[in-house]
Each structure stands twice: as C-alpha cells, then as structure tokens.
Residue, then its C-alpha position, 0 to 999 in steps of 0.5 A: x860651393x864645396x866639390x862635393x856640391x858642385x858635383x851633386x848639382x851636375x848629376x841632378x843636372x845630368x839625371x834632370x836633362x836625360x828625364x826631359x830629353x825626348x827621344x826619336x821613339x816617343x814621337x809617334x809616326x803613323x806610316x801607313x793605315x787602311x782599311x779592306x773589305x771583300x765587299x769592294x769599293x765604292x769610288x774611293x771608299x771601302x765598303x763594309x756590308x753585313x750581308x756580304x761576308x758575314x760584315x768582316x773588313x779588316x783594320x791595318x796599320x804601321x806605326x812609329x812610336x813608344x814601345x809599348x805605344x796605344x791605339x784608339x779606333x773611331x767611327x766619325x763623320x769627317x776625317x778629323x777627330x772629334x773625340x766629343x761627337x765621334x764614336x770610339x769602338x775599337x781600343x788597343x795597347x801594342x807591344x812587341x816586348x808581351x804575348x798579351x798584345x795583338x799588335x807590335x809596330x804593325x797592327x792587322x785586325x779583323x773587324x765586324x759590322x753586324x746588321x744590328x748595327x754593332x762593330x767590333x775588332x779582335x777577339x770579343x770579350x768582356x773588355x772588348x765588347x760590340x759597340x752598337x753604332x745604331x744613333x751614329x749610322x741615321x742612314x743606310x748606306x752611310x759615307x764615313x770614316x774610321x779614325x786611327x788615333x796612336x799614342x805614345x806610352x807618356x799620351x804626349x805625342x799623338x797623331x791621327x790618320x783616316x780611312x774612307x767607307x760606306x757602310x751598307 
C-alpha cells in the first residue's frame, strides 16, 4: 500500500470513528418532570378539573440531551408508555439555538382540560389542535398518568418519566 493510500484509509478511519462516536449530548436524561394544578392534590395526584381555573394545569420539565432535542406528551393508564393504547396530546421540538421553540433544556407549559373533554398545551393552532380525550376518560373522576417521552435529535436515545393525576 502506497503512502497516499494509507493515509487515505486513516482519514476515512478518523472521519468513519468521529461519525459513530456517540457523545455525552446525545444521550437524553429527563432530571426532572412534574405536573401542578390549582385545583390541588388529591394524595399523591395532581388534580386537573375543568370547573376550577377554567381546567388550567401546567407541564414542567428539565431535560439533558441533543440540541435541539423532541418531546412527546401522553395521557395513559399506568406510568409505562404504550404508545398503541395511550393517547399522544401534546408534541414538541426544543431548542435554544431558535426563537421558534418554546422550550430549551427546560420546558414550562401551560395545559388545559375542558369539560368537553379536550386537552391541549401551549398555544392552539393548526399544528397544535385540542385533543379530545372523551374514549380514553370511561370515568369521571379518572386516576391517570401524563407521560413525557424526550428524544434526542437522531430518536436513538429516548427515555420516559410519568406524573400522577386525576381528572375530574
């Protein structure tokens, strides 16, 4: 092998190595998440009602990862995601490097749940609609849990955290 290929063969190496290496930003730590309403708690549940502050509770979060870095919002049954059963209301992409994202490593939503039974966060409009969420709440009051599912830019490293409530 000539000079000229061997050092062709140790930059694709060195170019190949730094493409795969995976750095400390692309692993996604979720360090905190909660979810608060000033219609209280009931035990250890956050209770969301849509008679008492017109149904306003907030979604917080800090979060380790890419940047920019993706979060998914769900409604579910038990504090494990089940992306088949439970019910996705809530999307977002965060950023500090944009004006166009709400959130950087810290996300702080405002959330409502409406007595027809929709729920939303942030600002609605068309790419951010109400979700009616009438075939998932079979009961009034209703224990549940808001999932948080964050991402890293590449979706290669994920993780989940869950909060308490009840809706009433």
């Amino acid at each position: 092998m000539t000079n000229f290929q061997k050092a062709t063969v140790f930059s694709l190496s060195i170019l190949l190595g730094a493409c795969v290496e995976s750095t400390e930003d692309d692993v996604t730590t979720i360090n905190a998440f909660s979810s608060t309403s000033s219609a209280g708690l009931s035990d250890a549940s956050v209770v969301i009602n849509p008679a008492i502050d017109e149904g306003a509770f907030k979604i917080q979060w800090n979060i380790d990862s890419s940047d920019p870095y993706h979060i998914e919002l769900y409604l579910s049954e038990d504090s494990q995601l089940s992306k088949s059963s439970d019910v996705n209301f809530f999307g977002q992409n965060c950023s500090s490097a944009s004006a166009i994202f709400n959130c950087t490593s810290v996300g702080d939503f405002d959330c409502r749940f409406t007595s027809e039974n929709e729920i939303s966060c942030g600002t609605i409009n068309s790419a951010n609609r109400e979700k009616n969420v009438t075939s998932f709440m079979t009961t009034l009051p209703k224990e549940a849990f808001i999932i948080i599912e964050a991402c890293n830019g590449l979706f290669d490293s994920c993780e989940e955290s869950a909060s308490q409530v009840v809706f009433q």
